[in-house]
C-alpha positions in Angstrom: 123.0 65.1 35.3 126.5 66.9 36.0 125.7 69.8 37.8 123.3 71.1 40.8 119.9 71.4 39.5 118.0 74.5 40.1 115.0 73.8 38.1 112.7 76.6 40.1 115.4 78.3 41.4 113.1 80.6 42.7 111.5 78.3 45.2 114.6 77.8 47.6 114.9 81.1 48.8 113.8 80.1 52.3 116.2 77.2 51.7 118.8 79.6 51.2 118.1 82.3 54.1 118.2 79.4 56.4 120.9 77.8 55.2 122.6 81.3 55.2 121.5 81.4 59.5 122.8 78.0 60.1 126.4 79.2 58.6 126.5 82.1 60.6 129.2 82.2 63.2 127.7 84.1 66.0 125.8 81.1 68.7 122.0 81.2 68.5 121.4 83.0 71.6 124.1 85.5 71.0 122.6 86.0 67.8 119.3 86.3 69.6 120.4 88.7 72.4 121.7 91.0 69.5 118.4 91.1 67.5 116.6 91.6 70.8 118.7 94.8 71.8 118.9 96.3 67.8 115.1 96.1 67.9 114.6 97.7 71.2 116.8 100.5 69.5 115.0 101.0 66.6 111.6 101.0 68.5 110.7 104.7 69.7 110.0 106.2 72.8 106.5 107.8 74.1 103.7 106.4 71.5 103.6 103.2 69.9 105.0 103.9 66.3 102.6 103.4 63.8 103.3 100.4 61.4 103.3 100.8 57.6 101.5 98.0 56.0 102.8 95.7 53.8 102.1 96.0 50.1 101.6 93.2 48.1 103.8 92.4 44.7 101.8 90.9 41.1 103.7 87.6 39.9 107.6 88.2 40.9 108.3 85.6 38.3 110.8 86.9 35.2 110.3 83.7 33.9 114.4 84.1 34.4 115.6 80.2 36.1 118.7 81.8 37.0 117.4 84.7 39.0 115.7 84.4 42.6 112.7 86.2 42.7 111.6 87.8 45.2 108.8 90.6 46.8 109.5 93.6 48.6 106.6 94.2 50.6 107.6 97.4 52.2 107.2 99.3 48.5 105.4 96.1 46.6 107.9 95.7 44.0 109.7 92.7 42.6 113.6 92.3 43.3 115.7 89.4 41.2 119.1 88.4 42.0 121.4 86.3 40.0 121.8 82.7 41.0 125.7 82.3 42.9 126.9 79.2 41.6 130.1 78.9 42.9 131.3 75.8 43.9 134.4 76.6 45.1 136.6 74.2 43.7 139.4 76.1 41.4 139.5 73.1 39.1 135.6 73.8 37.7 134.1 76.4 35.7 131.1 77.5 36.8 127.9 79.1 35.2 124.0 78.6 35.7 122.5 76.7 32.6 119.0 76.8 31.0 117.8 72.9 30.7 116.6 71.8 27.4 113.4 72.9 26.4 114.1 76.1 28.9 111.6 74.2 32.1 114.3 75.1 34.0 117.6 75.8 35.3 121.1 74.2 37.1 124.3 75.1 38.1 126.8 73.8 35.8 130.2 72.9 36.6 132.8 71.9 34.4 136.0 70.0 34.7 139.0 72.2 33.6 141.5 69.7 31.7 143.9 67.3 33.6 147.3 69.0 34.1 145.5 72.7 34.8 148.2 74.8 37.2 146.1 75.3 40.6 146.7 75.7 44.3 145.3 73.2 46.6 146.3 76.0 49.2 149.1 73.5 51.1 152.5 74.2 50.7 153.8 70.6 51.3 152.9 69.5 48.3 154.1 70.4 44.6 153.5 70.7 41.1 149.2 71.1 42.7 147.1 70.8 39.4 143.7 69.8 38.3 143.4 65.8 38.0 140.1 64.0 37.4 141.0 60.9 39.5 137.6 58.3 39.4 135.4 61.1 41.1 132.8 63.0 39.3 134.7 66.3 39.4 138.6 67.5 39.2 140.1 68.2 41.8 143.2 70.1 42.3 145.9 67.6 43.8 149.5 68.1 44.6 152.5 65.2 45.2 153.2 65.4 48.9 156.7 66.4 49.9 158.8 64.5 52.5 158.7 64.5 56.1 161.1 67.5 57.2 160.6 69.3 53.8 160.5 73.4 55.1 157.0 75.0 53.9 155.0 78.1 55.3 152.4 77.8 57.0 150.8 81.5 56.7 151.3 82.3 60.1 154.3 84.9 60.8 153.8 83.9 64.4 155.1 80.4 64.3 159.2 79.5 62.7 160.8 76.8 61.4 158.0 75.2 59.7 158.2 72.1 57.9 156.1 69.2 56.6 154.9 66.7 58.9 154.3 62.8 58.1 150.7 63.4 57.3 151.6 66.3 54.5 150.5 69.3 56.6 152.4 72.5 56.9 153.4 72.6 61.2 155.8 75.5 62.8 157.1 76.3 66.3 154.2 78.8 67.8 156.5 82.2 69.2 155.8 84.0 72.8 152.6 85.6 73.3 153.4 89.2 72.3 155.7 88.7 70.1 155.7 91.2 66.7 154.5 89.6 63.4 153.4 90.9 59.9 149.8 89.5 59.3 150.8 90.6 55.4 148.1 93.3 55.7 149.1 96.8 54.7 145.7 97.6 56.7 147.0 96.6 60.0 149.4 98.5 62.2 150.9 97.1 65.3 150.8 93.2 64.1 151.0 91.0 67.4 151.0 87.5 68.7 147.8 87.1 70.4 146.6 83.6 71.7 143.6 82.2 69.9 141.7 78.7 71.4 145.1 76.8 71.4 147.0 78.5 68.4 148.3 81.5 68.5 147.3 84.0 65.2 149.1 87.6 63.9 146.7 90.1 64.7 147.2 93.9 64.2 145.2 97.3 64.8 142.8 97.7 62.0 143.6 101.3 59.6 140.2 103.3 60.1 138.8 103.7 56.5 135.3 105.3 57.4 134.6 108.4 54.9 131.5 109.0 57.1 129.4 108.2 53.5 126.7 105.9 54.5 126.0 105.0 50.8 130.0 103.6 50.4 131.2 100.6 51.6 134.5 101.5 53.4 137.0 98.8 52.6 140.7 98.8 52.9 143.6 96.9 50.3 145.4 94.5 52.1 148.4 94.6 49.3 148.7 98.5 49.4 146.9 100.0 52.6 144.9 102.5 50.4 141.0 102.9 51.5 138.3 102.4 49.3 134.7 103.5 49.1 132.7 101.5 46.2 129.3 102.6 46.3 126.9 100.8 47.8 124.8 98.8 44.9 121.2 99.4 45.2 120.1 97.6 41.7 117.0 95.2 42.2 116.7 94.2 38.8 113.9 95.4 38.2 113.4 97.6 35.1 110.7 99.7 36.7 112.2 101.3 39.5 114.7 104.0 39.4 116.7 102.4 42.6 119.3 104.8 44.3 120.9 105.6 47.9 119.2 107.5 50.7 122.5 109.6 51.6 120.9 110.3 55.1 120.9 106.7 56.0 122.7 104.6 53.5 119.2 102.9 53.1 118.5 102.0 49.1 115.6 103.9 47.4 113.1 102.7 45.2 111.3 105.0 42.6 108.7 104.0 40.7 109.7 104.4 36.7 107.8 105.3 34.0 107.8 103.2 30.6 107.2 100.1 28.5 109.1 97.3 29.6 109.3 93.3 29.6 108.7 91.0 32.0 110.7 88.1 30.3 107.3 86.5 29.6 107.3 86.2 26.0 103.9 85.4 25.7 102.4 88.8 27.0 102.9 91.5 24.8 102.4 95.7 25.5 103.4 95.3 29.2 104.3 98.9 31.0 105.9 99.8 34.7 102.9 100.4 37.4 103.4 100.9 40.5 107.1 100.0 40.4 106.1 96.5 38.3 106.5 95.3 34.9 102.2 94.7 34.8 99.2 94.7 31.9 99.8 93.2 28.4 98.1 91.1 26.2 98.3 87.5 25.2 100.7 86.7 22.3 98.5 84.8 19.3 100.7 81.4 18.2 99.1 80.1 15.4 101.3 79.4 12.2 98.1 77.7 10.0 99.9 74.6 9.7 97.3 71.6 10.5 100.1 69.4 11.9 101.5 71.7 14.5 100.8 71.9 17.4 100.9 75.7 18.4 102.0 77.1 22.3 103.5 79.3 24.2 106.3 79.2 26.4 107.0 82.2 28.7 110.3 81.1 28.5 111.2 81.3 24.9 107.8 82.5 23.4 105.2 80.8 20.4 106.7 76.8 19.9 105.3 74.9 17.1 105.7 71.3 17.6 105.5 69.4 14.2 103.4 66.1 14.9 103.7 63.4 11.8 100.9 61.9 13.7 98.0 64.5 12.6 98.9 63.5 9.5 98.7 59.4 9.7 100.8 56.7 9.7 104.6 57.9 9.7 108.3 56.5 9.9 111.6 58.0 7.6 110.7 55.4 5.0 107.0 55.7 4.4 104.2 57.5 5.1 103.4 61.4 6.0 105.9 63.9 7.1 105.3 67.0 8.8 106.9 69.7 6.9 107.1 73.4 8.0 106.3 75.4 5.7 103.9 72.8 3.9 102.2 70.3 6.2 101.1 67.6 5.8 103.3 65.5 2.9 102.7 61.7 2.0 106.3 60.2 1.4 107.0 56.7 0.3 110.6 55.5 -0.2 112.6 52.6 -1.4 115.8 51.3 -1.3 119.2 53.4 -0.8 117.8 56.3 1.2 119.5 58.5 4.3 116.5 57.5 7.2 118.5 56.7 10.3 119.8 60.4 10.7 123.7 59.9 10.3 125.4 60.8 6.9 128.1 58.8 7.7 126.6 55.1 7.7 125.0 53.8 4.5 121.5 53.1 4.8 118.5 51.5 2.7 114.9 51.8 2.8 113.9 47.9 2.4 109.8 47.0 3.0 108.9 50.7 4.2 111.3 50.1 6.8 114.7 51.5 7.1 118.1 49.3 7.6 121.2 50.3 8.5 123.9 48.5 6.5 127.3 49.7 7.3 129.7 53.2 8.4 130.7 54.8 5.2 134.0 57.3 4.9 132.1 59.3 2.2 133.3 63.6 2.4 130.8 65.5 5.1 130.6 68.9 7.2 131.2 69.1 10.5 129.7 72.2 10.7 132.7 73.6 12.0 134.1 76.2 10.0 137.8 76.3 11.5 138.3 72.6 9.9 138.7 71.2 6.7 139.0 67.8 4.7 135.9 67.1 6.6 135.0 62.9 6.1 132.7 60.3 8.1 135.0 58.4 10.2 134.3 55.4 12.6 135.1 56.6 16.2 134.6 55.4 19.6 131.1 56.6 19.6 130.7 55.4 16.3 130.0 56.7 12.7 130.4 60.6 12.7 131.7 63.6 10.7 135.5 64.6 11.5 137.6 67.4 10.2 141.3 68.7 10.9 141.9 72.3 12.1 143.7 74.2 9.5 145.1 76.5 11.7 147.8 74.2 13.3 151.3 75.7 12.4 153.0 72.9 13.9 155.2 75.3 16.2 155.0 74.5 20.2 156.7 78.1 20.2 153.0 79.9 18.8 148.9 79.7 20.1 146.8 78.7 17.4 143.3 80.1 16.7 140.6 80.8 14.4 138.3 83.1 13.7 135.1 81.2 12.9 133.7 84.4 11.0 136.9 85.6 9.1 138.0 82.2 9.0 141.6 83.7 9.5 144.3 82.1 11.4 146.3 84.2 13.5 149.3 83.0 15.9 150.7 84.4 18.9 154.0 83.8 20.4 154.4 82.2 23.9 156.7 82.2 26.2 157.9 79.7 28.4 160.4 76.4 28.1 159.9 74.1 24.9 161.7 71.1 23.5 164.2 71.0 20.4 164.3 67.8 20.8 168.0 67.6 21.8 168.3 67.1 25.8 171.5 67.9 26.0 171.7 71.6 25.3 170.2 72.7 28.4 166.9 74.6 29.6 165.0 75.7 25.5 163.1 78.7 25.8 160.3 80.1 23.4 162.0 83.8 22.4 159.7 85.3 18.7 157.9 82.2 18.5 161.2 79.9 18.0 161.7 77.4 20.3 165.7 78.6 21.1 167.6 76.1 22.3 170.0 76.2 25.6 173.5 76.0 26.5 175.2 72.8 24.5 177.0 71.1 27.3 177.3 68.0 29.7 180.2 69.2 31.7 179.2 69.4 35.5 183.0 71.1 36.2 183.6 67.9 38.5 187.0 66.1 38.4 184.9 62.7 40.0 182.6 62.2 37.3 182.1 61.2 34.3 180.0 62.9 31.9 178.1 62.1 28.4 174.9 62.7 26.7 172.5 60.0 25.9 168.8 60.2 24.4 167.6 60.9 28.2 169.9 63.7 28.3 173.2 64.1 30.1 174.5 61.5 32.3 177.0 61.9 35.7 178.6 59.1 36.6 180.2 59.4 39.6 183.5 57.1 39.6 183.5 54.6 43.1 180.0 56.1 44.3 177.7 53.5 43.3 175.5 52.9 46.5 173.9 49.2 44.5 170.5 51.5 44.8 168.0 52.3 42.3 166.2 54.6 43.9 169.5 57.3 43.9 171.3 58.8 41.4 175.2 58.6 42.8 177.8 61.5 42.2 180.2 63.4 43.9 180.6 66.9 44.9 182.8 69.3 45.0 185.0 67.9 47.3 185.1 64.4 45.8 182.8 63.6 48.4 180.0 60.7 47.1 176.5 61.8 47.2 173.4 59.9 46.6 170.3 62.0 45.6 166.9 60.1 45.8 165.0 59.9 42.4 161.8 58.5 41.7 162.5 56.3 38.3 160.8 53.2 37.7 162.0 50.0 39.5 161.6 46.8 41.1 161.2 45.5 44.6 161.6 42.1 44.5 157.8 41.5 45.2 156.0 39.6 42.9 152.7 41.0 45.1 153.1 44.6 43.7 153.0 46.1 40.3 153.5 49.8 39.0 157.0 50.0 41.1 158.7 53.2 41.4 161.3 55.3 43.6 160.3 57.2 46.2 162.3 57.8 49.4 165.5 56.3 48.0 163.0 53.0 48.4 161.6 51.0 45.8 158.0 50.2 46.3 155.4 49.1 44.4 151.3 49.2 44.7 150.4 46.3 46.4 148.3 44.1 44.3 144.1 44.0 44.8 143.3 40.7 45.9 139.7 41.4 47.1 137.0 39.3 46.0 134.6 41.1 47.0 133.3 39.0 50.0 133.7 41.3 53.5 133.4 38.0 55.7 136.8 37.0 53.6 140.6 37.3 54.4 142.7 37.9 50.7 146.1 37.9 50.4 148.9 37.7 47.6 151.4 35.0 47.6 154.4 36.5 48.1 156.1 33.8 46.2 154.0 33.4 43.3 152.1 36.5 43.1 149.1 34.7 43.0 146.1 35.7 45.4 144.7 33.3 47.9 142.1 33.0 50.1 142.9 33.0 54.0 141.2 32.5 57.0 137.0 33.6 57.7 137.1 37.0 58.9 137.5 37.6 62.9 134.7 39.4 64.1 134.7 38.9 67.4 134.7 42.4 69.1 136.1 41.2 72.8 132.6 41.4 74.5 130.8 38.5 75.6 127.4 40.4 75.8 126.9 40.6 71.9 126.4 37.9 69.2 129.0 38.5 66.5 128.0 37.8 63.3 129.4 38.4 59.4 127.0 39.6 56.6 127.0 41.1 53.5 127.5 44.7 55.2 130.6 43.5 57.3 130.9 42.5 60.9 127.4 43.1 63.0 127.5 43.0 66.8 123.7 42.5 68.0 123.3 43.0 72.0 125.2 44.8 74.1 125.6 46.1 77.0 124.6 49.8 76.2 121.7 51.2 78.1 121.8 54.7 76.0 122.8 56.1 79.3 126.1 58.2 79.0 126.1 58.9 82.8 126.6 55.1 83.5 129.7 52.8 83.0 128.4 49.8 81.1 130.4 46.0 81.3 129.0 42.6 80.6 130.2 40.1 83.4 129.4 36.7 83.9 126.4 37.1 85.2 124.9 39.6 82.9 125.7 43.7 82.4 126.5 46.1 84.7 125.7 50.0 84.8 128.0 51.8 87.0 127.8 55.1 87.8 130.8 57.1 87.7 130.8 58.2 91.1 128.2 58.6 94.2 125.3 61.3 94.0 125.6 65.0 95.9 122.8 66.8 97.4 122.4 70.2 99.2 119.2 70.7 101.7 118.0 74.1 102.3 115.4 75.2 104.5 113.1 78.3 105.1 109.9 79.2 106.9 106.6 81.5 106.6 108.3 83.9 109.2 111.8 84.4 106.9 114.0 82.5 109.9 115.3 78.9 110.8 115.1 79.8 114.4 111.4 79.7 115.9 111.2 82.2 118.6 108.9 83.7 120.6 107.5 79.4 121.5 104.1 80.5 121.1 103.0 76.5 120.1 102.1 78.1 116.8 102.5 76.0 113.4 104.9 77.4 111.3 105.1 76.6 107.7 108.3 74.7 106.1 109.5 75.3 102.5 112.6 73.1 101.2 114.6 73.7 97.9 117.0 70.7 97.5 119.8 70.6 94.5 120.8 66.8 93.8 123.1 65.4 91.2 124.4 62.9 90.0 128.3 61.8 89.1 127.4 63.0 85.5 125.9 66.2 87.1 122.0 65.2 85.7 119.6 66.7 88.1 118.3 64.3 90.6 115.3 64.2 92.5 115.0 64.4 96.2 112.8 62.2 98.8 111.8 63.4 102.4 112.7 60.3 104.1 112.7 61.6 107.7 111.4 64.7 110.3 112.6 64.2 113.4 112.4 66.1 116.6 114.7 65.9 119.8 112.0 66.5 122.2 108.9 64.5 122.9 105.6 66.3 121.4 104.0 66.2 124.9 106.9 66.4 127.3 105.6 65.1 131.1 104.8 68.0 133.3 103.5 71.3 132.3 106.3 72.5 130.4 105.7 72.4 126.8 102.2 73.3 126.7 100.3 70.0 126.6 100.2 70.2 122.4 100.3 67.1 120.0 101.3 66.7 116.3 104.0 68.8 116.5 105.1 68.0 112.7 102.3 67.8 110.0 101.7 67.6 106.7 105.3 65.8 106.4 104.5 63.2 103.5 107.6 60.7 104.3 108.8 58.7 101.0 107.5 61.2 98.8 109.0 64.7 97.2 107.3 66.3 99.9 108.6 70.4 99.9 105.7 71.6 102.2 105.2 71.1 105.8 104.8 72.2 108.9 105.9 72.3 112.6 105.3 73.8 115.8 107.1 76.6 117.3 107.2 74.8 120.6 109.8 73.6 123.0 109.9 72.1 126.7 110.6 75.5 128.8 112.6 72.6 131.2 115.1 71.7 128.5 117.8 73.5 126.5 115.4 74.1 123.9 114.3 72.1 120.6 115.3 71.0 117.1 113.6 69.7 114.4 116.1 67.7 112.2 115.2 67.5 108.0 116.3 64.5 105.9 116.4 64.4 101.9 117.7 61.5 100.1 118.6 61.4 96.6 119.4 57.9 94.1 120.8 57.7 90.8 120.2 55.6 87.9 122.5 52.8 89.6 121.2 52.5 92.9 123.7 54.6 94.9 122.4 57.1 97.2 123.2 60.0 99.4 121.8 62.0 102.0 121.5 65.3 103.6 119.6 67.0 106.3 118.8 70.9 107.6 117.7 72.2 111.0 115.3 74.3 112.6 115.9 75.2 116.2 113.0 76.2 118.9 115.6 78.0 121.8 114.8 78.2 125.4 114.3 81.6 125.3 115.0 84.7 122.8 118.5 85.3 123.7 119.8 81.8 124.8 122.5 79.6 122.9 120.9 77.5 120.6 120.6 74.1 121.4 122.9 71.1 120.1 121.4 67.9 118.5 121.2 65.3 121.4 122.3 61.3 121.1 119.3 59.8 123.2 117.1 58.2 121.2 115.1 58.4 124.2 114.7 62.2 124.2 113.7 62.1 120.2 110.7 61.6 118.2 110.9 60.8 114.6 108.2 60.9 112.2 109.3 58.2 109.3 
């Protein structure tokens, strides 16, 4: 079906609203934080504000399938807005369309003709215009201009623009700070201002506020002048009187008085309540014809379906019709009879069955009043009724139309260039509906050249200038110097493996010709001697990796295996002996310590436990979060040093679980009062995804006494005891 359908338009509201978020600009959680902060605004201070409740709506449904309908549930009454179909595209018409037998509704779009002016909005390319080209809908295309061609593109803060290979507008970008004119009258000040990696014309915008909350305050970009449309606060709905709340700019709802219609023609006597179209009675659809079949539609109100079958047996050559007025009718025909529905072919009822027997050219109507001479013709879509519009004066010079009421012809003059038919009199114009013809002459006022007129029009020929290329037309200027302009005639390359050749670049090229044949596990390619196609060579699939089977099917190349783990923080390779998955680079981690009385150093030694908390940060060479394994508390002093010195105490670290993600432990605020004092030494190790690890470790330090320098790690295994 061309065109969006929107049967039930009403039913993708939600659709819309969300698709209406996802557009949005703003990032979720800015959008979030905004909501959060507008709602704390609006929420008053001192007692919880008291909620209105939300007032429920009758049926919203107009029966309308180009309206979405909707409820307002702080005043209970309907709203219905007009469907937007808009597609965009400046080479469609657009317009929402009832579906036969009104059961719904779609967006309609239709092709405007081939050769419609346009603007594909890119200034390297010309003569843009509205081309159907194999896709379903026009679209407006332009002929790209060379490489070097100079173009704007819209943006005072770049110079020297010009066309790049690819057909896009590029310029030089200016300074930061530069002036510009951003081609608004409604900005003042217009800078260069740097913008991501471009830089865009950016001025101060021209305060248009009239203070009017029930205006929108807008400003003309062509002329500067402010405007303040009123706000539009129509619903649609035929039972409210809807206006603006000049305090607040917020739209009012009144409930209306009043008879009204729903647009459900099968309720009857319906009046506004409440601020809804509500009540009415039931429509009666009965037209006392037995073969009817009598309903209603809300849509399009009472339908009566004839149905041949109440009557009997029934076919355009025998049997019963259906006939409204009249019913049932018992009809039995032979021979020449009209029964397949088209006046223009010749038909015969032959053994209560009707034939066909041939297209006829016999006078018809077309039903078109703006034609005459109306007579069956076979066309491409067969037998049908044609007629030729009487209105055609012949003259390119005037518009033709008719009035299918009046059936009066009336012609109105253009303007623009025409054709007399003579190419040789210069530029013809269309002046009071004449097509006027230009200035007779072939003389380009060059000494070098030769001139004449031919049926293509006037001819140069530049005397001892011919370049031996097509593709350029060859004069001299002014000074007798030769010139040789590219054109873009019709020509031939040489290559009997390309058709359709033509000029373009001052080279002749063709379009190479399509030797596919349809298999993708196939190499085709044109002979270039004969033109013929031929078959090469199998496909190569083989993508380089010896950790996949390559293989060629019906879709095209397929690589199975692989060396991907789905691990973007790994460097996958197949080698001989199988794949790899490299990390990009060794893990970090960061050990910090604290205890239950808020310091690393444990003083007064009063042989007390003290309790150990660790947060550890590990990553890896992607930066994923890692986790982290106590592998090792150590201490630098015995836990029962000899003598009476350290206060005769065992299990100086507990609840250390070593191998595990251990956070918690403990250890005693102890140290031998014959040493320099004692440290307890943390390790954490952390190991990525490929194996490599890394690890870190923290201190906590028993001194000697309160005051004294903190101890140093010691080297002698002998003097240490490590809990692993």
């Amino acid at each position: 079906m061309a065109g969006d359908s929107i049967a039930r338009v009403r039913y993708r509201r939600m659709e819309a609203t969300v698709d209406t978020v996802r557009k949005s600009r703003f990032p979720h959680r800015v959008l979030l934080l905004i909501l959060i902060l507008l709602t704390t605004a609006l929420v008053p201070s001192g007692p919880t504000a008291e909620v209105s409740p939300e007032v429920a709506c009758p049926s919203c449904d107009d029966f309308n399938f180009c309206t979405f309908d909707s409820c307002d549930t702080a005043t209970g009454t309907c709203r219905h807005v007009p469907a937007n179909c808009d597609d965009g595209n400046p080479c469609t018409a657009d317009s929402c369309v009832l579906s036969p037998g009104g059961t719904g509704a779609f967006c309609g779009h239709t092709n405007l003709s081939d050769g419609t002016l346009c603007d594909d909005l890119n200034s390297c390319t010309a003569s843009d215009a509205c081309l159907l080209d194999g896709g379903f809908y026009s679209q407006c295309t332009g002929q790209i201009q060379p490489a070097g061609t100079e173009c704007s593109d819209g943006n005072s803060c770049t110079s020297s623009d010009s066309c790049n290979d690819s057909g896009q507008c590029v310029g030089t970008p200016a300074f930061p700070g530069s002036s510009c004119d951003d081609q608004s009258l409604c900005t003042s000040g217009d800078t260069c201002i740097a913008s991501g990696e471009a830089l865009v014309c950016q001025g101060t915008p021209t305060g248009c506020a009239d203070s009017n909350p029930c205006t929108q305050d807008v400003c003309d970009p062509t002329t500067g002048a402010c405007g303040h449309p009123p706000i539009n606060c129509d619903d649609g709905n035929s039972c409210t009187a809807d206006s603006c709340d000049p305090a607040t700019g917020s739209c009012l709802r009144a409930n209306a008085p009043g008879s009204c219609t729903s647009g459900n023609r099968c309720l009857t006597g319906m009046s506004c309540s409440g601020g809804n179209c509500v009540g009415g009675t039931a429509v009666t659809c009965n037209d006392s014809i037995s073969c009817t079949v009598d309903s209603c539609q809300a849509s399009t109100g009472c339908v009566y379906t004839p149905q041949a079958s109440l009557c009997g047996f029934n076919n355009a050559c025998a049997g019963w019709q259906c006939r409204i007025p009249g019913g049932c009718f018992n009809v039995v025909q032979q021979g020449p009879q009209e029964c397949d529905g088209n006046i223009c072919t010749n038909d015969s009822c032959i053994q209560n069955g009707c034939v066909t027997l041939s297209a006829n050219t016999n006078p018809c109507n077309d039903n078109n009043p703006c034609t005459n001479n109306d007579r069956c013709a076979v066309t491409n879509t067969g037998p049908q009724c044609v007629g030729t519009a009487f209105c055609d004066d012949g003259n390119v010079c005037t518009a033709d139309t008719c009035n299918a009421s009046t059936l009066e012809c009336s012609h109105s003059n253009l303007t623009g260039s025409c054709n007399d038919g003579n190419p040789c009199n210069g530029v013809d114009t269309c002046v009071g509906g004449v097509c006027q013809s230009g200035t007779a002459t072939c003389d380009d006022g060059r000494s070098c050249t030769t001139d004449a007129c031919t049926a293509f029009g006037c001819t140069h020929t530049a005397e001892g200038c011919d370049d031996g290329n097509p593709c350029t037309f060859d004069t001299c200027d002014a000074t007798s110097a030769c010139v040789h302009i590219n054109n873009n005639d019709s020509c031939n390359d040489g290559n009997p493996c390309t058709s359709t050749d033509r000029c373009f670049g001052g080279i002749c090229s063709g379009t190479p010709l399509n030797c596919d044949d349809g298999n993708v596990c196939t190499t085709e390619s044109c002979n270039p001697a004969t033109g013929a196609c031929q078959i090469g060579p199998p496909l190569n699939c083989d993508d380089g990796d010896a950790c996949t089977v390559d293989l060629c099917l019906a879709s095209g190349c397929v690589h199975s295996g692989g060396c991907n783990d789905g691990n973007p923080c790994t460097i996958d390779s197949c080698t001989p002996t199988g794949c790899e998955h490299l990390s990009p680079g060794p893990p970090t981690i960061t050990v910090e310590l604290g205890t239950s009385i808020g310091t690393n150093v444990l003083t007064p030694a009063n042989h007390k436990m003290i309790d150990v908390s660790v947060g550890n940060t590990a990553r890896d060479g992607c930066g994923t979060l890692l986790d982290t394994i106590l592998t090792a508390v150590t201490s630098s002093e015995p836990d029962d040093a000899p003598g009476p010195s350290d206060g005769h105490t065992l299990n100086d670290i507990q609840g250390a679980e070593i191998g595990t993600a251990d956070y918690l432990f403990q250890v005693r605020a102890e140290r031998d009062s014959s040493g320099p004092g004692r440290i307890y030494t943390v390790r954490y190790t952390a190991t990525d995804s490929a194996g490599q690890t890394a690890s870190a470790t923290a201190t906590i330090v028993v001194p000697l006494k309160k005051h004294s320098p903190l101890p140093t790690p010691t080297r002698d295994p002998k003097q240490k005891k490590e809990l692993k």
